[in-house]
C-alpha positions, 0 to 999 in steps of 0.5 A: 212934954219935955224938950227932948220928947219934943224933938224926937216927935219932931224927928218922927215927923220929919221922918215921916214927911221924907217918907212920904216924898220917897214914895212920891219919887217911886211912884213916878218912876214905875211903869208897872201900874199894879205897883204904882197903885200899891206905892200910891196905897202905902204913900196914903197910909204913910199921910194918915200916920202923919196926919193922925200923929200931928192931930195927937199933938194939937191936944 
């Protein structure tokens, strides 16, 4: 890879992982448990796009 596909996955990365900390804060903050329950689905999606990414890269 190159230097700067290098940086734009670790730019996706980043971007993923302030995503997930967003959805964190949100989900603290509702009251409404239907939408906690559908931030806390989105915030697990979000950590399987991640986690499915950074595994694309150990090969």
């Amino acid at each position: 890879m190159t230097q700067k596909e290098l940086l734009y996955i670790e730019d996706s990365l980043n971007h993923i992982q302030l995503c997930k900390s967003k959805w964190e804060t949100v989900a603290n903050a509702v009251s409404d448990p239907a939408l906690k329950r559908f931030i806390i689905q989105m915030n697990e999606k979000n950590q399987t796009l991640y986690d499915t990414f950074y595994k694309l890269l150990e090969h």
